[in-house]
N, C-alpha and C positions, 0 to 999 in steps of 0.2 A: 558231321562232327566226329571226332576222336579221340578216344581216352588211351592213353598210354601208363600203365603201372608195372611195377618192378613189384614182385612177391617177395615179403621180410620169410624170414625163417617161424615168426606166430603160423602163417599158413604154409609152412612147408606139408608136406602130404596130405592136403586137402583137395574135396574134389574140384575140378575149375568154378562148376556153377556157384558151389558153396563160399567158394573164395571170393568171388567176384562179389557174390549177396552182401557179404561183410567187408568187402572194401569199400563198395559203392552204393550200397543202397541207405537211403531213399533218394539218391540223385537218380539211379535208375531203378523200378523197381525190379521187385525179384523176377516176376514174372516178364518183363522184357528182357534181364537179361538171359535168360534162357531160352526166349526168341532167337537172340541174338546170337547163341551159340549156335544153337541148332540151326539156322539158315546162313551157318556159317563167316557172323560178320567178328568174330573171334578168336585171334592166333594170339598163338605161345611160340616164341621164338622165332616166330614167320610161318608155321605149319599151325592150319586148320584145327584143333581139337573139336571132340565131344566132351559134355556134362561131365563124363565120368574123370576123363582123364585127370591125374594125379597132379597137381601144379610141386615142383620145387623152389627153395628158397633162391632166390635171382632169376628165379622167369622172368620174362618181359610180355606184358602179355600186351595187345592191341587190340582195344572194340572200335570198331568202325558203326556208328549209331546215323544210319539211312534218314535221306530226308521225311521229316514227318507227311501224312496225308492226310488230306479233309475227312472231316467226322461226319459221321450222319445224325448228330442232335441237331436239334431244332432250336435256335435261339428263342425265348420264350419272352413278354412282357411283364414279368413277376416283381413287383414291388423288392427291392434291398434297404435293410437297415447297413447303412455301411458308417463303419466306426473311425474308418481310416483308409484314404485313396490315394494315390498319385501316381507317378509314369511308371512305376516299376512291381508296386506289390498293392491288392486291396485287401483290407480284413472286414468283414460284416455280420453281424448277429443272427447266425441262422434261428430261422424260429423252431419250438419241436415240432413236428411231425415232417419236416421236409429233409428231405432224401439227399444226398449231397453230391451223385454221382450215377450216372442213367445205368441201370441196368434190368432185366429181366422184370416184366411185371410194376417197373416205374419207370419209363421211358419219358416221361415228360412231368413237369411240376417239379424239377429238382434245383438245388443250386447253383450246376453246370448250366442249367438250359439259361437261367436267368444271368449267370455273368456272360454268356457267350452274347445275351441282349445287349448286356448294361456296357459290355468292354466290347462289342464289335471283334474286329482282329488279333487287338490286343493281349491274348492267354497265351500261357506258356504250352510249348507242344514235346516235352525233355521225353517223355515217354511213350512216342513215338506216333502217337493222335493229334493235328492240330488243333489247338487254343483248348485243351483240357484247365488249365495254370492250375489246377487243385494239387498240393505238396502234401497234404495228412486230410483226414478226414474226422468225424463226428460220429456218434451214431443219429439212425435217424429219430428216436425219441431224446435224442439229449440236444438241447439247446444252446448257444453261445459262440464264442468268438471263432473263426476258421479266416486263415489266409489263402488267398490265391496268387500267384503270377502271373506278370504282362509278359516278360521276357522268357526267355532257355536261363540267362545268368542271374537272373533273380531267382529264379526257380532251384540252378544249384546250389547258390549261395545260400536260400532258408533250408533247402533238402539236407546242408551240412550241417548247420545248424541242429535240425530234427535228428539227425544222426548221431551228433557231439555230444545228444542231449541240454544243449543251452539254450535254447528255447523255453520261456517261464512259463506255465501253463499253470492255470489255478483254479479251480472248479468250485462250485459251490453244490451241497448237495444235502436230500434228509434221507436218513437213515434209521432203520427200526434197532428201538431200544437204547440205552441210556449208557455209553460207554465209561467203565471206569477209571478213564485217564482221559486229562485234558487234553493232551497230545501224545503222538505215536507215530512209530514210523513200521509201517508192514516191507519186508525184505521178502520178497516167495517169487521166484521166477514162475514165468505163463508161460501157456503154449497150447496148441489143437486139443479140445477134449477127444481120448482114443474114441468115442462110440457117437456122440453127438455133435456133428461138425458144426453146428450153430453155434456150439459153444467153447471159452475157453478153460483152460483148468489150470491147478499151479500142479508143480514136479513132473508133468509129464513126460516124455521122451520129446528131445528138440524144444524144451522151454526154454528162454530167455530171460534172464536178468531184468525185475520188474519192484523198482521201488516206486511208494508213496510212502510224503509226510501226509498224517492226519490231522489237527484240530480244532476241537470243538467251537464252537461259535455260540451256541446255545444249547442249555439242555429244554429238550419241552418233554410236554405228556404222553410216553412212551416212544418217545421221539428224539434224534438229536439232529440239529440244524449243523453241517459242518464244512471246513475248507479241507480241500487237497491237492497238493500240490505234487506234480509229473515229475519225476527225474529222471524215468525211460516214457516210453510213449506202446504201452504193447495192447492190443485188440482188449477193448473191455476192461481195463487195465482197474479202475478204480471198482467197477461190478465186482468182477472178481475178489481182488481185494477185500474188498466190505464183507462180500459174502462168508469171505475166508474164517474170518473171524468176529461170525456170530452176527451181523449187523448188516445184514443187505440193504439194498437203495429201495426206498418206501415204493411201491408202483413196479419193480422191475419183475417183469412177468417171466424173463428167464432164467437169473440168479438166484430170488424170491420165490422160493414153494412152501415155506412154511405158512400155520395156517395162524401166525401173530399180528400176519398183514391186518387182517382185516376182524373186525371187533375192536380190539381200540384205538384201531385208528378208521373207524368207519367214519365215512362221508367227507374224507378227504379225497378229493381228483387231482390225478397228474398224468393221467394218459400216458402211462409208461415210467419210466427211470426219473425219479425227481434227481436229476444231475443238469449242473449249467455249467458251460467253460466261461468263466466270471472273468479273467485278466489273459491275458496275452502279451506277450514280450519280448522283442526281437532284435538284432541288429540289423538294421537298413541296411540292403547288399550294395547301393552305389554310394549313400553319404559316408556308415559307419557309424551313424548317429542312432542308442536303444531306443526304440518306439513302444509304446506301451499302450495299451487300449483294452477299456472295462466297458463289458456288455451287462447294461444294467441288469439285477436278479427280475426273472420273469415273474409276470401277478399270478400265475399259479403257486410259485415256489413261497413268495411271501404272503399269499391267502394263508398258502398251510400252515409256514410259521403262525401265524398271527391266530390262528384258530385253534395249534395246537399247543401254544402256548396260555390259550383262556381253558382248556378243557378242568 
């Protein structure tokens, strides 16, 4: 496969990798294309570059994207709630605790293992591993809807989408303490925390542009029950967020340090981040036709309601 783009004058003097990240990515992610630089499958003009080199406005630049190769996961027999299938894209209710993507220390029992069951051949392989189809991820304590690819052209067509940001994404989530607006919208770009790479932060060096709308759904007993809605997609995005101001996600062991968690809200469980991706909403890459799909609120999320609502 091969992608051919002209550089506008927005990325005139920027580095290639950097340029190519914000043209293309999440069709490819960042880290292939920097593969792909570096083993040389990426010319400007006809001549090979590195990372570094400086791209100008009317470069032509050419990725030539290598046939994919067989993955070493292991297709697995894992039960799927799936919300929505056919030849081109599935979407399925991941439950929390499962992992969405093999790596280090969860090599099996993950998402990937069980669609590469469920779809046989059928995953997309755009990023350079065949039959991965996974376009965005989850975390692993957060529950709800997540799409995959059968195709490469399904796969670029939602990757743009995720890109465009027009992909609806809506979450359901509880959060500490009793916000004094019924709706909000937090504007704070994210990006790598400098000291703790587990975590993200907002203002950083290299943070990105990260809105959510907020609102409330319910107020409970030190508690609010709330929606939030995606209009970027950046790591952590709604953790952060909440965190930011004053109201973390009930349960989140790594945004969540203050010591309000627990005492009034003892004896509620959510093994981690009470957050669910609740709606999903996309454009079909071969009909054109919006597809729309709601992963019911998990019986953890509405115990809590229900409990912290009698307190």
């Amino acid at each position: 496969m091969e992608y051919n783009i002209i550089i506008d004058d927005e990325y005139d003097g920027i580095r290639l990798d950097k340029a190519l990240t914000g043209l293309i990515e999440p069709v490819i992610s960042r880290n292939r294309i920097i593969k792909l630089i570096d083993e040389g499958n990426v010319s400007v003009d006809g001549r090979i570059r590195k990372k570094s080199f400086q791209v100008s406005d009317g470069d032509r630049i050419s990725i030539t994207v290598p046939e994919t190769v067989e993955c070493n996961i292991e297709p697995e027999n894992i039960p799927l709630d799936i919300l929505y299938e056919d030849d081109d894209v599935i979407v399925v209710n991941k439950p929390k605790g499962m992992v969405v993507h093999p790596a280090a220390g969860h090599m099996s029992g993950t998402l990937v293992n069980a669609l590469m069951y469920h779809c046989g051949d059928s995953l997309s392989g755009i990023n350079g591993v065949l039959r991965p189809g996974i376009v965005h991820r989850i975390d692993k304590d957060t529950s709800g809807s997540i799409i995959a690819c059968k195709n490469d052209a399904a796969h670029a067509a939602i990757a743009a989408q995720l890109k465009e940001h027009s992909l609806n994404r809506t979450y359901l989530a509880l959060c500490i303490g009793n916000l004094k607006e019924e709706s909000l919208t937090i504007d704070a770009p994210i990006g790598r925390h400098p000291v703790d790479r587990k975590r993200m932060a907002i203002g950083v060096n290299g943070a990105k542009e990260a809105i959510t709308d907020i609102t409330v759904i319910k107020h409970l007993n030190g508690c609010d029950h709330i929606e939030c809605r995606l209009h970027t997609g950046r790591t952590h995005q709604i953790r952060v967020h909440m965190e930011s101001i004053g109201h973390p996600l009930l349960g989140d062991e790594t945004y969540n340090k203050g010591p309000k968690a627990t005492g009034m809200l003892s004896g509620i469980r959510t093994d981690g981040q009470a957050l669910h991706a609740y709606k999903l909403g996309f454009i079909h890459p071969k009909s054109g036709e919006y597809i729309e799909t709601i992963a019911p609120i998990p019986e953890y999320m509405s115990a809590a309601v229900e409990k912290l609502g009698k307190i």
